[in-house]
C-alpha positions in Angstrom: -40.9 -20.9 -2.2 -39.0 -23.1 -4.0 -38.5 -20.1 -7.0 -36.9 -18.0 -4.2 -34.7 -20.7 -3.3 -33.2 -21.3 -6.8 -33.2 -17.2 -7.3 -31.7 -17.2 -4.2 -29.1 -19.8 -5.4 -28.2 -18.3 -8.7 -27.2 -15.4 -7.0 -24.3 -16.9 -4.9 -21.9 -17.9 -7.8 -22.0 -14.0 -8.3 -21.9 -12.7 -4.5 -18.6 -15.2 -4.8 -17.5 -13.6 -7.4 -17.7 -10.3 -6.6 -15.9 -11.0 -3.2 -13.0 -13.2 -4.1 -12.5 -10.1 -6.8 -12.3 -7.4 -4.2 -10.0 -9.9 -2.2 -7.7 -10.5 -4.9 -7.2 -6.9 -5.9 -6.2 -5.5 -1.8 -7.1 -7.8 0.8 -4.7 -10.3 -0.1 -1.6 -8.0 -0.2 -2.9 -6.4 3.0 -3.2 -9.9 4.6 0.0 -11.5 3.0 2.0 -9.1 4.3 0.5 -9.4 7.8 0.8 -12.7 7.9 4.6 -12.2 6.7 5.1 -9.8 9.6 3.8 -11.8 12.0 5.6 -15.0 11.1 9.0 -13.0 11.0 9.0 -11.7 14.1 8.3 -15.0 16.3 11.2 -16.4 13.9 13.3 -13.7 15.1 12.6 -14.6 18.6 13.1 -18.1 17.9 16.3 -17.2 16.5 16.9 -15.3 19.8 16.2 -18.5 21.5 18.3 -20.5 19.4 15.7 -22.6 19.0 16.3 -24.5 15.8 12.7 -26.2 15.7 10.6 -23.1 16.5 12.4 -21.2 14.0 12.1 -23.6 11.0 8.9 -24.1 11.6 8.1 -20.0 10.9 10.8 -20.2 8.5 8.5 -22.7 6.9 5.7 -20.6 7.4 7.3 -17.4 5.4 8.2 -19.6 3.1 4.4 -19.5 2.1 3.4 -16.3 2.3 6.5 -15.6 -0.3 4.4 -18.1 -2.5 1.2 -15.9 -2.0 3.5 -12.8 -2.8 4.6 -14.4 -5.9 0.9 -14.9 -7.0 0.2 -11.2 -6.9 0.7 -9.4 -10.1 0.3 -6.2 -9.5 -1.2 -3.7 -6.8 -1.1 -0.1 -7.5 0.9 -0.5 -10.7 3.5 -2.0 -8.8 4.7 -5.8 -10.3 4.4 -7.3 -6.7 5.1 -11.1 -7.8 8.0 -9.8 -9.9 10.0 -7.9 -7.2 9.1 -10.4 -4.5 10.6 -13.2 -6.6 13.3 -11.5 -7.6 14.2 -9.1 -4.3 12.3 -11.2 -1.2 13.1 -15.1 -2.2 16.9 -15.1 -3.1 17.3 -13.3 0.2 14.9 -15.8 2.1 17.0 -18.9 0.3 20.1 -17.1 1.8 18.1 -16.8 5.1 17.1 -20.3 4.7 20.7 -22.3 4.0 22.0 -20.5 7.3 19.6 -21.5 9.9 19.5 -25.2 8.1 23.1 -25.1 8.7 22.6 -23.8 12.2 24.5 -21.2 11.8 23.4 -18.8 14.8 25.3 -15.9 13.8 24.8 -16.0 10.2 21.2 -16.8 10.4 20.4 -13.7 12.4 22.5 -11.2 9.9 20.8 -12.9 7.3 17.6 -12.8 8.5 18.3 -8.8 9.2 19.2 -8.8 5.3 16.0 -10.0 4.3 14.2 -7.6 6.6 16.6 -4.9 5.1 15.3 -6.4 1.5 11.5 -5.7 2.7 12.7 -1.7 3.4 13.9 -1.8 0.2 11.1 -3.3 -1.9 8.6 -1.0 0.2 11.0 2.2 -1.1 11.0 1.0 -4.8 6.8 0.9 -4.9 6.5 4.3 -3.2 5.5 2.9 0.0 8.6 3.4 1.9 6.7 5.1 4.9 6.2 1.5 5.3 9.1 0.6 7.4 10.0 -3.3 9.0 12.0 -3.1 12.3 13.1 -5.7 14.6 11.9 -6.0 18.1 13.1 -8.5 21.1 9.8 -7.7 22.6 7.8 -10.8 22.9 4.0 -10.1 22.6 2.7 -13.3 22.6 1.6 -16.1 25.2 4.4 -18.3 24.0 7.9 -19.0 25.0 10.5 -19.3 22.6 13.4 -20.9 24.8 13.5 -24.8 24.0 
């Protein structure tokens, strides 16, 4: 019993292995850029809102997921980390110094830059079939008004 325990046991650095290797290579693209869609959308309807709390905190929250984008090397022969730091983050920064500034107006144009800057990075990997747009739709069970 207790030999099939430790067998069992040795397996499992392996098994972890093998998994966190499969996640690095697709899932973790796939998920980062989820997770980026989903966090700029309810900052755009926080910026709708004008709701300078809601939309720093998912401002915040991007902020992140660029980190995780600049941790990705490559997928598909494409230098991920590279264009993402040097397409994505100088656009979010720009992003960024607007809404601290609360800056309505320029916040939301250069929000729409950065989401223009996504379009752009998805056309110079071959994946521009892979298109970010806007929506004022609010799918979730949240309000965004203050």
């Amino acid at each position: 019993m207790i030999k099939k325990l430790i067998a069992a046991l040795s397996l499992f650095p392996a098994l972890t292995l093998g998994i966190s290797t499969a996640q690095a290579s697709d899932v973790d693209l796939v998920g980062t850029m989820g997770a980026l869609q989903y966090f700029a959308h309810k900052t755009h309807l926080s910026l709708n809102a004008k709701n300078q709390e809601l939309a720093n905190f998912y401002a915040h929250e991007i902020e992140e997921q660029l980190e995780e984008l600049e941790g990705i090397k490559q997928y598909h022969g494409q230098p991920i980390g590279q264009l993402s730091k040097s397409m994505l983050v100088p656009a979010f920064e720009t992003f960024e110094t607007a809404l601290k500034k609360g800056d309505w107006d320029a916040a939301q144009q250069t929000f729409k830059a950065m989401i223009n800057t996504c379009n752009v990075c998805h056309q110079a990997t071959q994946h521009g079939f892979i298109k970010i747009e806007l929506s004022d739709k609010n799918p979730y069970i949240q309000a965004f008004e203050m």
